[in-house]
GUPA-278133 format. One record per residue (C-alpha): x, y, z; residue in three letters. Coordinates in steps of 0.02 Angstrom, whole numbers, plus 50000, padded with zeros to 5 digits. Example, Ala and Ser with C-alpha at 12.3 -4.5 7.8 and 13.67 -1.06 7.14 Angstrom:
2
506154977550390Ala;506844994750357Ser;
//
This chain:
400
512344949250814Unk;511174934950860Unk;510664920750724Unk;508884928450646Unk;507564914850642Unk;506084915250531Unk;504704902350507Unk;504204896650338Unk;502284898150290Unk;502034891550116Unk;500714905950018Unk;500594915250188Unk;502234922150229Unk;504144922150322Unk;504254925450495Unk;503194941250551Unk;503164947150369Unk;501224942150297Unk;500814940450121Unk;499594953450097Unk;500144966350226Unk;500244983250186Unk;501954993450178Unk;501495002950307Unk;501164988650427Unk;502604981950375Unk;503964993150395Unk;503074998950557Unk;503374981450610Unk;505134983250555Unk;505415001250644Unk;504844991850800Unk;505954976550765Unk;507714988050753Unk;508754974750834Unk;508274961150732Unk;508014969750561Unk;509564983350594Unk;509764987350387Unk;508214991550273Unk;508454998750087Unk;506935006250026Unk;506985001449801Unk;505635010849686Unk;505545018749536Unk;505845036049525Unk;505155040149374Unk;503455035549423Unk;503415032649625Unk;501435033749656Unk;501365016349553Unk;502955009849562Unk;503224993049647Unk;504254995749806Unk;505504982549862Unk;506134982050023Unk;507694976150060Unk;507764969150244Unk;509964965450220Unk;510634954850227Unk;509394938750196Unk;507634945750175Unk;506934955550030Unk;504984959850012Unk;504094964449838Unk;502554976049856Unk;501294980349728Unk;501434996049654Unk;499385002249660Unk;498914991949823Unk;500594992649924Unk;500584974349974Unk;501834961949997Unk;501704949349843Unk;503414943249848Unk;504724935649998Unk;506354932849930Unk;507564921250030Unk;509284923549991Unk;510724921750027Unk;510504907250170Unk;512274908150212Unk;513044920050345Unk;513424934250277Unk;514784944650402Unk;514514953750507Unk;512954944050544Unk;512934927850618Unk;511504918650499Unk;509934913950482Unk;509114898750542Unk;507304893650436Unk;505864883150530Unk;504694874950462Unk;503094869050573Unk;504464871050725Unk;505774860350639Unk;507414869450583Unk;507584866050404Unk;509094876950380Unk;510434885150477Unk;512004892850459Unk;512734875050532Unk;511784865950422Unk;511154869550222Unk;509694865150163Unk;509714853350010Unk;508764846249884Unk;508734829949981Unk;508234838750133Unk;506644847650029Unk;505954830949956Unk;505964824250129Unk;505394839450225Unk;503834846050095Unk;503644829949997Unk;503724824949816Unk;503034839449679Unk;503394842549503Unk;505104840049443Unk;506344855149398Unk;507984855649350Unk;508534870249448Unk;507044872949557Unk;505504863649638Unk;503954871549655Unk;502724869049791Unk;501044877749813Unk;501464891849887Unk;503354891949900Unk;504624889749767Unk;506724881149823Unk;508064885649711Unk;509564876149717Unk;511594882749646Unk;512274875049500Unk;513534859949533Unk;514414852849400Unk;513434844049260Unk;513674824249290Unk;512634812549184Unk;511854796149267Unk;511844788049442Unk;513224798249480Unk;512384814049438Unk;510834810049504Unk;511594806049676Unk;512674822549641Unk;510884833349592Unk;510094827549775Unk;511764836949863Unk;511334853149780Unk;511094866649902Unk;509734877049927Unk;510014893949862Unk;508434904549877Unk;506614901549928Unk;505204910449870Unk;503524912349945Unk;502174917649852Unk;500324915449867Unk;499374899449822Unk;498894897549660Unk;497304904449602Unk;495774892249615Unk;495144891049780Unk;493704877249804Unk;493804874149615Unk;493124890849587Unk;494294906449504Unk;494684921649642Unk;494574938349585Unk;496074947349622Unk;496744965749628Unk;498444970649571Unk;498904953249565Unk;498314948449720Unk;496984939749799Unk;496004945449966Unk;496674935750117Unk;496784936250301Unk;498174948250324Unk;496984962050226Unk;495474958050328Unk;494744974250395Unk;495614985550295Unk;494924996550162Unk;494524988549980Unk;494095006549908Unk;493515023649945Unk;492445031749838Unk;492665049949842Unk;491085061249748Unk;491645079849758Unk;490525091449860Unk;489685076949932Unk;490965064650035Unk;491645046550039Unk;491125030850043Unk;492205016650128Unk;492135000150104Unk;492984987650192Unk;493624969950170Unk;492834957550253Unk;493324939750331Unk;493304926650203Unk;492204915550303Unk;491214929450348Unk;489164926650309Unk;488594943650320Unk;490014957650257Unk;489804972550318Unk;488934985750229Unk;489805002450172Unk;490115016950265Unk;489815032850186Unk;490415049150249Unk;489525065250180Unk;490275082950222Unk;489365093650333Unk;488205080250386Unk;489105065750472Unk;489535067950644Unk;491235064950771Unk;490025050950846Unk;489545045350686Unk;491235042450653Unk;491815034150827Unk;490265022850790Unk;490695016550618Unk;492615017350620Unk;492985016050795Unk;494155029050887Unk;495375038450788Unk;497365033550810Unk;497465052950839Unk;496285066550901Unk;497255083350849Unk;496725100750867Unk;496965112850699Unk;498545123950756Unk;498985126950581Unk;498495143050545Unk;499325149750379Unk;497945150150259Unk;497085161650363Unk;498105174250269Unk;497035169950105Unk;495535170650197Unk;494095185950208Unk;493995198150308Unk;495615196750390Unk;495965191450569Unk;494295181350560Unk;494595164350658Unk;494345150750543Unk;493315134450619Unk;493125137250788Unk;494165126550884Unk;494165111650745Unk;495005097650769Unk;495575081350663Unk;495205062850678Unk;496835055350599Unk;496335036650557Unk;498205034150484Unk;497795015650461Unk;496465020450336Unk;497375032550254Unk;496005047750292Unk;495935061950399Unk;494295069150441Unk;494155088850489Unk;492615093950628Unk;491965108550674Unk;492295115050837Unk;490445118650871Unk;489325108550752Unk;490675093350773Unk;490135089050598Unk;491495084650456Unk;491855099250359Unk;493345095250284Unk;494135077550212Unk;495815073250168Unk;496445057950062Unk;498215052350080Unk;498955043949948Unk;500685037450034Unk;501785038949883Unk;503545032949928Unk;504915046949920Unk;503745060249985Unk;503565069050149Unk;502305061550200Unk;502675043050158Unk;502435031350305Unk;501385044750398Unk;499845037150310Unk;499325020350261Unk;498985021450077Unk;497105024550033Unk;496245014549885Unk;495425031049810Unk;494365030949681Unk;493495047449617Unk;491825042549535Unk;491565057349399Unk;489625062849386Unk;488735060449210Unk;488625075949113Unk;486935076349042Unk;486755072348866Unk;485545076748749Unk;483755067648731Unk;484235058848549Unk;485905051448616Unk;486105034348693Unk;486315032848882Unk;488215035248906Unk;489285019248994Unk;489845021649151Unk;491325033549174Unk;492925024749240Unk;493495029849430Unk;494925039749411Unk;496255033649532Unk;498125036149569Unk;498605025049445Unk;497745037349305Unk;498715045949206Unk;499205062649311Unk;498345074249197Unk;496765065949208Unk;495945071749385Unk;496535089049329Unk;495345088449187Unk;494055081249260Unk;494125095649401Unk;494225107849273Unk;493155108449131Unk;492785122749004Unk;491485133849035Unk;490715129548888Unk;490275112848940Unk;491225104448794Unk;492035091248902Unk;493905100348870Unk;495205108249018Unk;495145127549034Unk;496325136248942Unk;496935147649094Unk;497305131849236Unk;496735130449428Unk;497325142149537Unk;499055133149615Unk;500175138049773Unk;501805128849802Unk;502195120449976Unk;503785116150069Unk;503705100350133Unk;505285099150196Unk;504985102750380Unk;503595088550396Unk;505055075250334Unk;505185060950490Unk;507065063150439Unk;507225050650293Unk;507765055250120Unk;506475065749998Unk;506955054749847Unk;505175063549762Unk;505435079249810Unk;505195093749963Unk;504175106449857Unk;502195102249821Unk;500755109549705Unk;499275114449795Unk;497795116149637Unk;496165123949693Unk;494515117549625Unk;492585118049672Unk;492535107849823Unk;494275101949797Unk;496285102149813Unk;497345090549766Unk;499225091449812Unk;500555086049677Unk;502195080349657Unk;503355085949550Unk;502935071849418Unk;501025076449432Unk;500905063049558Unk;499265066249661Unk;499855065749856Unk;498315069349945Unk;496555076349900Unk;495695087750026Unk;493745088149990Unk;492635101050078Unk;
//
């Protein structure tokens, strides 16, 4: 195996590996990188994979910390720097000058002269944007173990982010990160209203004077060249072959959506469903790209956010606060309420459920292990389905 060389961007990333980027662009990178990154191990939580941080495990020098609601890479981890067998090393450049190689360490020495001087740590200095960590020789006091300390060898480096004032001013972030270049374009939120549509909106350039403006999608009303206008041409144009709900529907044998067909926008995480005459969208679906499932990878995750509507109240009572967006993060009961309230008005869940159907998955796997599980919930509402996991998990909502 050839010596892997990565380049060292203090707060922006390692090698092709940006901090910021999704997990979907990343480990797409990585499936098109198979000679260089031969070994990936896929970490999460089981117990609660829709907001679990994921940790990728690029073996054996690389490792890559993601944010669990967001999916981003917050974290590159650096370690070991020595050869491990059977591969032959890794060699680190900084500005196009090696800094470490498996012919050469990197030491403490070689850091000060390299990045400069910074605030002093025992067992670590810390730079904006990147962190060195150095092993633990043996404890010598004075000259001696000063001269010792500079011969310490690097042992991991960390790259992180900048801190958090930019321009003097404090940066809002999200899920403990801030916007940057690597998220540029992609979506901040979508805002889904049941019966009506989605709104998109998207993250713009930094620098940029005039953001764009939100795109809103409403069902029934927005067009296939409404779409190709706003959000450009879909990754995939694919025709509806699937054909076994039909056997729910009324009367029998009816054809369902004349020739309808899909625009798959995988990098947004939305597919949108078009009729086959009106070509307007009659039906949208939300993936949520929780790791473990079938469908993880398929989809770039998509920010959802379902605004609930204001129930009126009555004339003596204050105006109510704004409800909160329920999102993938909530807890897994709460959509389900929210999609389901008592006749009566009363604000609690009907007694009797949504109507539910269970699907196999396990045929739509792109071969990797279902660590979440094969068999999903489909729950009817008005205007709605969502598709669960089996820890409530919402997958994917289809809106129509």
């Amino acid at each position: 195996m050839s010596i892997l060389e990565l380049d060292v961007r203090p707060g922006q990333g390692v090698g092709p590996f940006e901090i910021g980027a999704s997990v979907w662009n990343i480990l797409d990178t990585i499936r098109e990188s198979k000679a260089r990154f031969p070994q990936v191990e896929v970490k999460f939580d089981n117990n609660a994979p829709a907001t679990s941080p994921i940790i990728l495990a690029v073996l054996p020098h690389v490792s890559l910390l993601f944010t669990g609601i967001t999916q981003r890479l917050h974290t590159i981890l650096l370690h070991p720097l020595t050869p491990v067998l059977p591969h032959s090393g890794l060699r680190l450049m900084y500005k196009s000058q090696p800094i470490s190689s498996p012919t050469h360490l990197f030491k403490r020495s070689d850091v000060s002269a390299v990045f400069g001087p910074t605030y002093k740590g025992k067992r670590r200095l810390i730079y904006p944007g990147v962190v060195f960590e150095f092993t633990k020789g043996e404890g010598k006091d004075g000259g001696e173990g000063k001269r010792a300390m500079r011969e310490d060898h690097v042992e991991k480096i960390v790259v992180v982010q900048r801190d958090k004032e930019r321009d003097g001013a404090e940066v809002e972030e999200e899920d403990g990160l801030r916007e940057c270049e690597a998220m540029v374009g992609e979506l901040r939120r979508a805002e889904v209203i049941v019966h009506e549509g989605v709104t998109l909106h998207f993250i713009p350039h930094p620098d940029s004077s005039t953001p764009p403006g939100p795109i809103k999608v409403t069902l029934h009303q927005t067009t296939a060249e409404d779409l190709l206008a706003d959000l450009g041409p879909p990754l995939r144009v694919h025709y509806k072959t699937d054909e076994r709900m039909s056997i729910h529907s009324a009367p029998a044998g009816m054809e369902e959506e004349n020739n309808a067909y899909f625009y798959n926008y995988f990098q947004h995480g939305v597919d949108f469903l078009l009729d086959g005459e009106t070509h307007r969208v009659v039906k949208i679906v939300i993936h949520s790209n929780v790791v473990g499932s079938a469908l993880f990878q398929v989809y770039k995750r998509c920010p959802w956010q379902l605004i609930p509507t204001q129930r009126p109240s009555s004339p003596s009572s204050s105006s109510p606060a704004r409800p909160e967006p329920i999102t993938v993060a909530s807890p897994s009961d709460t959509l389900t309420r929210y999609l389901s309230p008592s006749p009566t008005g009363d604000g609690d869940t009907r007694s009797d459920g949504p109507p539910s159907m269970i699907l196999d998955r396990a045929s739509e796997s792109r071969g990797g292990p279902l660590l979440v599980g094969q068999t999903t919930r489909l729950l009817g509402f008005d205007g709605c389905v969502l598709e669960v996991g089996e820890g409530g998990e919402v997958l994917g909502l289809v809106l129509f």
